[in-house]
C-alpha positions in Angstrom: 12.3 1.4 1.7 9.6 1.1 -0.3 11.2 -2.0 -2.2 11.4 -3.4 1.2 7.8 -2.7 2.0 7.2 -4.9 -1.9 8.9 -7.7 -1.4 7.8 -8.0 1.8 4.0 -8.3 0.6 4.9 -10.1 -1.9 6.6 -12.8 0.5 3.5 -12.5 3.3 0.7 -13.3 -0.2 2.7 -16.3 -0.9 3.1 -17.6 -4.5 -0.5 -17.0 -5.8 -1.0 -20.6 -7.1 -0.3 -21.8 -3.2 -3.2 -20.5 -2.5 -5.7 -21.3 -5.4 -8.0 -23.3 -3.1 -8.2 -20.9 0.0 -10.5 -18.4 -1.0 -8.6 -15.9 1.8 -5.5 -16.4 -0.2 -6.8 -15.3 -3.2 -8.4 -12.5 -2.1 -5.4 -11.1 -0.3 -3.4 -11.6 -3.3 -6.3 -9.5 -5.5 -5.8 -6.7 -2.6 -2.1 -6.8 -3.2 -2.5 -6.7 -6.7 -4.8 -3.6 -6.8 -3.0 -1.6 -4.2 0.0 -1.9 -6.2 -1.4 -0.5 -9.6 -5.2 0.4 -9.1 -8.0 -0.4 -6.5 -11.0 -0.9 -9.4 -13.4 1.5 -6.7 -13.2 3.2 -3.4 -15.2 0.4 -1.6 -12.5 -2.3 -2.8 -10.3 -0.5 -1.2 -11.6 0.6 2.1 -12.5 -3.2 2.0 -8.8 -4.3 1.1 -7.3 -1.5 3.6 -10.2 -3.4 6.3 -9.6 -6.7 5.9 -6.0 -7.2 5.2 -4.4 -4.0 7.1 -2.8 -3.0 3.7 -0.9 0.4 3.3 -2.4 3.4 0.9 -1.6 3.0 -2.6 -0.8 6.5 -2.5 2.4 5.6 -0.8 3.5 4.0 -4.4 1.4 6.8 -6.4 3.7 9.2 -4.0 6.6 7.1 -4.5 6.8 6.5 -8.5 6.1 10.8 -8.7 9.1 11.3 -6.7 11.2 9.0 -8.7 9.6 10.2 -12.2 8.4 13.4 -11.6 5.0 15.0 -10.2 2.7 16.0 -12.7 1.8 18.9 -10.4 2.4 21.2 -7.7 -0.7 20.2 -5.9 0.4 16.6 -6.5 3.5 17.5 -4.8 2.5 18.8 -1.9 -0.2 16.1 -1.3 2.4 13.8 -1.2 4.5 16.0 1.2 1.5 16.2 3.7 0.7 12.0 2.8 4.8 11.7 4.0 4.5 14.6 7.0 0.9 12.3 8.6 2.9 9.6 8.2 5.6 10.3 10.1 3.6 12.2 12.7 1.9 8.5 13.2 5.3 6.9 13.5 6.3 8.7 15.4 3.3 8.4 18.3 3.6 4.8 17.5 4.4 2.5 20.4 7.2 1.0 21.4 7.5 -2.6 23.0 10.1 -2.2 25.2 
């Protein structure tokens, strides 16, 4: 699922040279870039999360531990609560039929 929610980023930025004369493009593509490894501060990324409606990194932070290992219990159980919100908000989401 997470893959899934990659490539499909990936495919919404466009090839990053597409873009190299919209300044939009580029920034979305920087936003991309930095939610998947690192957002440089907290006010790129509430601006990121603004502008282009992008998910938490923590989802991949939450997502690589799984896969690798948490480096904590506390880690762990952030990520369950990050997982449990998450699904809460799905789950009041609405539907269009």
């Amino acid at each position: 699922m997470i893959r899934a929610a990659c490539i499909s980023l990936v495919i919404a930025t466009g090839p990053v040279w597409a873009g190299a004369a919209d300044p939009l493009a580029q920034r979305r593509a920087q936003c991309v870039g930095w939610m998947m490894t690192a957002y440089p501060s907290g006010l790129e990324e509430v601006a990121c999360t603004n502008e282009f409606g992008l998910p938490s990194p923590f989802l991949f932070k939450c997502a690589s531990a799984q896969r690798n290992g948490f480096a904590d219990t506390t880690q762990q159980r952030a990520c369950q609560v990050f997982f449990a919100r998450a699904s809460q908000a799905a789950g009041d989401g609405y539907v269009q039929n």
